[in-house]
Structure formats: C-alpha cells, structure tokens
C-alpha positions as CSV (number, residue, x, y, z in Angstrom):
1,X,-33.1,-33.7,4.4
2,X,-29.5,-32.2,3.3
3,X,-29.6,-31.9,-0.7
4,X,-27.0,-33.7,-2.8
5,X,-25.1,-30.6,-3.3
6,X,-24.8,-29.1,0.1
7,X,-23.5,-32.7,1.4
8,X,-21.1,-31.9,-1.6
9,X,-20.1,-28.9,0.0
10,X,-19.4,-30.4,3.4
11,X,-17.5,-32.8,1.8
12,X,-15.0,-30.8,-0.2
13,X,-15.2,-28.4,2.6
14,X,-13.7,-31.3,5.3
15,X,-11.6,-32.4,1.9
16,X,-9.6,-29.0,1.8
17,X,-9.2,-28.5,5.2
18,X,-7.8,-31.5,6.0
19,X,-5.1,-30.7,3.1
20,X,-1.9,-29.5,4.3
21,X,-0.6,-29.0,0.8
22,X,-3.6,-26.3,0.5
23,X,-3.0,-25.1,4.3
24,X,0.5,-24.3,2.9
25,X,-0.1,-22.8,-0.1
26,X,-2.3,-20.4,2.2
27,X,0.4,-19.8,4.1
28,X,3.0,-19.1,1.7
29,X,0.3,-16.6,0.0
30,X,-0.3,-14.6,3.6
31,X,3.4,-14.2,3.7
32,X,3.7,-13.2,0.2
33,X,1.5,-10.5,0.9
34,X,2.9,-9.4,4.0
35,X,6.4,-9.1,2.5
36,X,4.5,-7.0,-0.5
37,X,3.1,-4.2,1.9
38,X,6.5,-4.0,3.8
39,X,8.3,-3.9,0.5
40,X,5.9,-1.0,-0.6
41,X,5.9,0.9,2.6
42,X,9.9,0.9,1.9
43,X,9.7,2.1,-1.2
44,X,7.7,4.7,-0.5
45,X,9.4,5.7,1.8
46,X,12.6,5.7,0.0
47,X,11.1,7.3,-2.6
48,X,10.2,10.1,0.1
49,X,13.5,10.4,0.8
50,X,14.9,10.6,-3.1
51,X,12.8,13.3,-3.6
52,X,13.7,15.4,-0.3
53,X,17.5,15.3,-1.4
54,X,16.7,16.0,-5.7
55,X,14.6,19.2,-3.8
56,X,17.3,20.1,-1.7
57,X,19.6,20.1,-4.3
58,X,17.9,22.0,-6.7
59,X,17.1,24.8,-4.2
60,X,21.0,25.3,-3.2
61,X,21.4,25.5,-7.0
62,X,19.2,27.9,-7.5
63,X,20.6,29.5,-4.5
64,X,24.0,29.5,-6.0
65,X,22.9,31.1,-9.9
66,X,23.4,34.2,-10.4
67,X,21.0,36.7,-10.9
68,X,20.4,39.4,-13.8
C-alpha cells in the first residue's frame, strides 16, 4: 500500500511534467547556461589575448630604453 505522500509525489511529479510552462522555463535555463560558458570561454580567451599584446608591448619598450 502506497503512503499518502509518495502518491503525492507521483502526482506532482505527472503534474510538472505535463507543464509546458515549466518544460520552458527549463529550456530557457539550459540555454542560458550554455550561452554563459561560451561567453566565458570568450573572454578568457580575449583576455589571453589582451595580455599577450600589453607583454609584447612592454618588452619592445624595454627593448627601446636606454641603458646606463
């Protein structure tokens, strides 16, 4: 015999399944957080990129000082 709260369970369970509003919002979420790891890996990698130029720049001007 199934207790009170398990049938519950089942119940909501079938309840939000059966909710496209819900299935969207999951979907919308998935996507969010898809968009937030390419977004990251971008950065990062622009970042990467930022930093290889300020290093470049700073070695040709230490290149071009003059020496005591």
């Amino acid at each position: 015999m199934k207790s009170l709260s398990t049938t519950n369970k089942n119940r909501r369970t079938r309840t939000l399944l059966a909710d496209a509003d819900g299935l969207s919002t999951v979907e919308y979420v998935i996507i969010l957080c898809l968009i937030a790891v390419v977004c990251f890996g971008v950065w990062r990698q622009f970042g990467n990129m930022i930093k290889d130029k300020v290093d470049g720049a700073t070695q040709t001007m230490d290149a071009a000082m003059p020496t005591s």
